[in-house]
C-alpha positions in Angstrom: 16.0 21.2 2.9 15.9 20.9 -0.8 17.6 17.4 -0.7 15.6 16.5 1.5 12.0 17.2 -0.4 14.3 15.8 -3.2 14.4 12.5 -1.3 10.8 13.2 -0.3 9.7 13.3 -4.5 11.8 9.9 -5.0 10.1 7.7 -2.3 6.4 9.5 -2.9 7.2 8.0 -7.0 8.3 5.2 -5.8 5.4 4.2 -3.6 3.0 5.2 -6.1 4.7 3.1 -8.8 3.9 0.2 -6.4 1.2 1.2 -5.6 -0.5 1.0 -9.1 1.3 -2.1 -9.8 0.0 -3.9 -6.8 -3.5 -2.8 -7.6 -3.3 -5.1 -10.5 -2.8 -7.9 -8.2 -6.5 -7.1 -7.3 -7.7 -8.4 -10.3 -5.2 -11.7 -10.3 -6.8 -13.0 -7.3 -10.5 -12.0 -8.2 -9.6 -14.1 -11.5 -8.0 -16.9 -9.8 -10.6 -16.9 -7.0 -13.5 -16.9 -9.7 -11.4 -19.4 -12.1 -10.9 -21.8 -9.1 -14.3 -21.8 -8.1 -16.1 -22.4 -11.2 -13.5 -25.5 -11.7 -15.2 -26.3 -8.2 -18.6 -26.5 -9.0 -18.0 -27.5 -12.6 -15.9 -30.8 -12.0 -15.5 -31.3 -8.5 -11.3 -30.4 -8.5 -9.9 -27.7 -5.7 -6.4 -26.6 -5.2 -5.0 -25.8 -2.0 -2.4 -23.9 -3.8 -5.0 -21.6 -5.8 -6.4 -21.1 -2.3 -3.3 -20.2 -0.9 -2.0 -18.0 -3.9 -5.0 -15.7 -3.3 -4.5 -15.3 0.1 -1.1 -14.1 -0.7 -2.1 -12.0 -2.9 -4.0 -10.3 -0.5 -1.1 -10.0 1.5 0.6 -8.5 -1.1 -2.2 -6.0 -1.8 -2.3 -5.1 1.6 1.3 -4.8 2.3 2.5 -3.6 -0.7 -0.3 -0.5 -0.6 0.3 0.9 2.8 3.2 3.4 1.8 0.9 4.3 -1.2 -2.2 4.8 1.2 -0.5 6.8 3.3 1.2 8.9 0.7 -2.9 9.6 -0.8 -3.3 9.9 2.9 -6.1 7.6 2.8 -4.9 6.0 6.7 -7.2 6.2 9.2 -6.7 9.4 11.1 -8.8 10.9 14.3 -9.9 14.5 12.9 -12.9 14.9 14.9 -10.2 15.7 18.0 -7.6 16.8 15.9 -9.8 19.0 13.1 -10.4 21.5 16.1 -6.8 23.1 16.0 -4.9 24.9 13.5 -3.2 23.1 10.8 0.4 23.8 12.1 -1.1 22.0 15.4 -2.3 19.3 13.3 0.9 18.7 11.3 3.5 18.9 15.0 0.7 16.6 16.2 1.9 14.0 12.8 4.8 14.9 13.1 5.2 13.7 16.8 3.0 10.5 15.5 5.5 9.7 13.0 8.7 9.7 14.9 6.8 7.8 18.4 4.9 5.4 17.0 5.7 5.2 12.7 9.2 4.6 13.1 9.4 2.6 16.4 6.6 0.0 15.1 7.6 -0.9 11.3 11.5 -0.4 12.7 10.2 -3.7 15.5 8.4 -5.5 12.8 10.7 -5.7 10.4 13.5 -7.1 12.9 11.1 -9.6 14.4 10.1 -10.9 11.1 13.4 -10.4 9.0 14.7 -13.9 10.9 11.8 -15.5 10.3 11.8 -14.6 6.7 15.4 -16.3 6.3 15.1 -19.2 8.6 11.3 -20.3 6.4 13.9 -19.6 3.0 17.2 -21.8 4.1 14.7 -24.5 5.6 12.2 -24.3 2.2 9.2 -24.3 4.9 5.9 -25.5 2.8 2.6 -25.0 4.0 1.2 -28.1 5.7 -2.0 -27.6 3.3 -2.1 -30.5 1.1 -0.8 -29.0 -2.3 0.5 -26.0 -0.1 3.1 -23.3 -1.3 6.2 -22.6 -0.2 6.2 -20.3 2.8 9.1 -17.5 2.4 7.5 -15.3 -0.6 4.7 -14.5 1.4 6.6 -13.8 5.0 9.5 -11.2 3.3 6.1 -9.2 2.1 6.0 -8.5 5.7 9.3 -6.8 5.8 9.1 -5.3 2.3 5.9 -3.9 2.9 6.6 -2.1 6.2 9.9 -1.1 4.7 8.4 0.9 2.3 5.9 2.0 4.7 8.8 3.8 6.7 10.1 5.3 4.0 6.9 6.9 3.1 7.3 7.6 6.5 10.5 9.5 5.9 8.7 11.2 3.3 5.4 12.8 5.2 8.2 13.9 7.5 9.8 15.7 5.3 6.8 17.1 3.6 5.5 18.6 7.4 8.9 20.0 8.2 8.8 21.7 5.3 5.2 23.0 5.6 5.9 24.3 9.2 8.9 25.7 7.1 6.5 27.6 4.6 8.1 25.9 1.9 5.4 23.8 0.3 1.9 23.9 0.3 -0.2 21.8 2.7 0.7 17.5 2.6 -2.0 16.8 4.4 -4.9 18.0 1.1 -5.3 14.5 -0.7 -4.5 14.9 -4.0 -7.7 15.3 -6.1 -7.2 12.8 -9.5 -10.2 11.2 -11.3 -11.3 8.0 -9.9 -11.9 5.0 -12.5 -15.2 5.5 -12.5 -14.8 9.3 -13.6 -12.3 8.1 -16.1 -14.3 6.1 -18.2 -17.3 8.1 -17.7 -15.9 11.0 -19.4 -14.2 8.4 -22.2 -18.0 7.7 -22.6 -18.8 11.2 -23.2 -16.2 11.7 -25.6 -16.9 8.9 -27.7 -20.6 9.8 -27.8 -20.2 13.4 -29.0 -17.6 11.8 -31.5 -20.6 9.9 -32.8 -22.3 12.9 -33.3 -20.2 14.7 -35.0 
């Protein structure tokens, strides 16, 4: 079992290295959405292709973060059913989850769009937008995404097998780190009583 939480640890740093670099992409588009509007209003010029950028960019964010949201097991989960049993209930009751329906699902996504993803590359398919992008970069985030998403998959099943094992502590706790907001509040407070000093 301790390869496996071995394996477990390298896709969790994984994800979250996307994870954190995708968030950055958050701010791209909210600068190239604000930077296309103002050349908008200001001179009258739009871009389909600054349209089209943001929108995959929002594709990325929201492919790219869904092994990292489910590895701060931030995904949508029904606890007012499931909050009523014991935590080893809860955890089979993932477990079962992840191998019927996980699995199954990104495994049938990423072979129906795979194809896709090569024929739009070898054919160079362009939006019909006038001023469109090419069409490939944004279809392989499909399979990319859900890819990773599986193998955080692989990696909350590890983590439960070994729970039920009594070998690690509970997955299912999100892992309490400072939001942004807490961050730079207590950057504030340092600089202030720096001042005062």
């Amino acid at each position: 079992m301790s390869a496996f939480l071995q394996l477990s640890r390298l896709i969790d740093r994984l994800n979250e290295q996307v994870g954190r670099w995708t968030s950055w992409l958050v701010l791209a588009a909210v600068v190239i959405s604000a930077v296309n509007a103002s050349v908008r209003k200001a001179f009258s010029i739009g871009s389909n292709a600054f349209l089209e950028v943001q929108w995959y960019l929002f594709a990325a964010v929201f492919l790219l973060g869904a092994g990292y949201t489910m590895l701060r097991q931030e995904h949508v989960k029904i606890d007012v059913i499931l909050g009523r049993f014991s935590k080893r209930t809860q955890i089979k009751v993932e477990i079962f989850g992840i191998v019927a329906f996980l699995f199954p699902f990104c495994y049938e996504v990423i072979s129906l769009v795979f194809p896709l993803v090569i024929k739009a590359y070898q054919t160079g398919e362009m939006s019909s937008n006038a001023g469109g992008l090419i069409r490939w970069p944004v279809y392989a985030l499909v399979p990319i995404g859900f890819t990773l998403l599986w193998l955080q998959g692989v990696s909350e099943l590890v983590k439960r097998v070994a729970f039920l094992q009594g070998l690690i502590e509970d997955p299912t706790q999100k892992k309490q780190e400072k939001s942004a907001e807490e961050e730079l509040a207590e950057a504030i407070r340092a600089q202030a009583e720096g001042a005062q000093k």
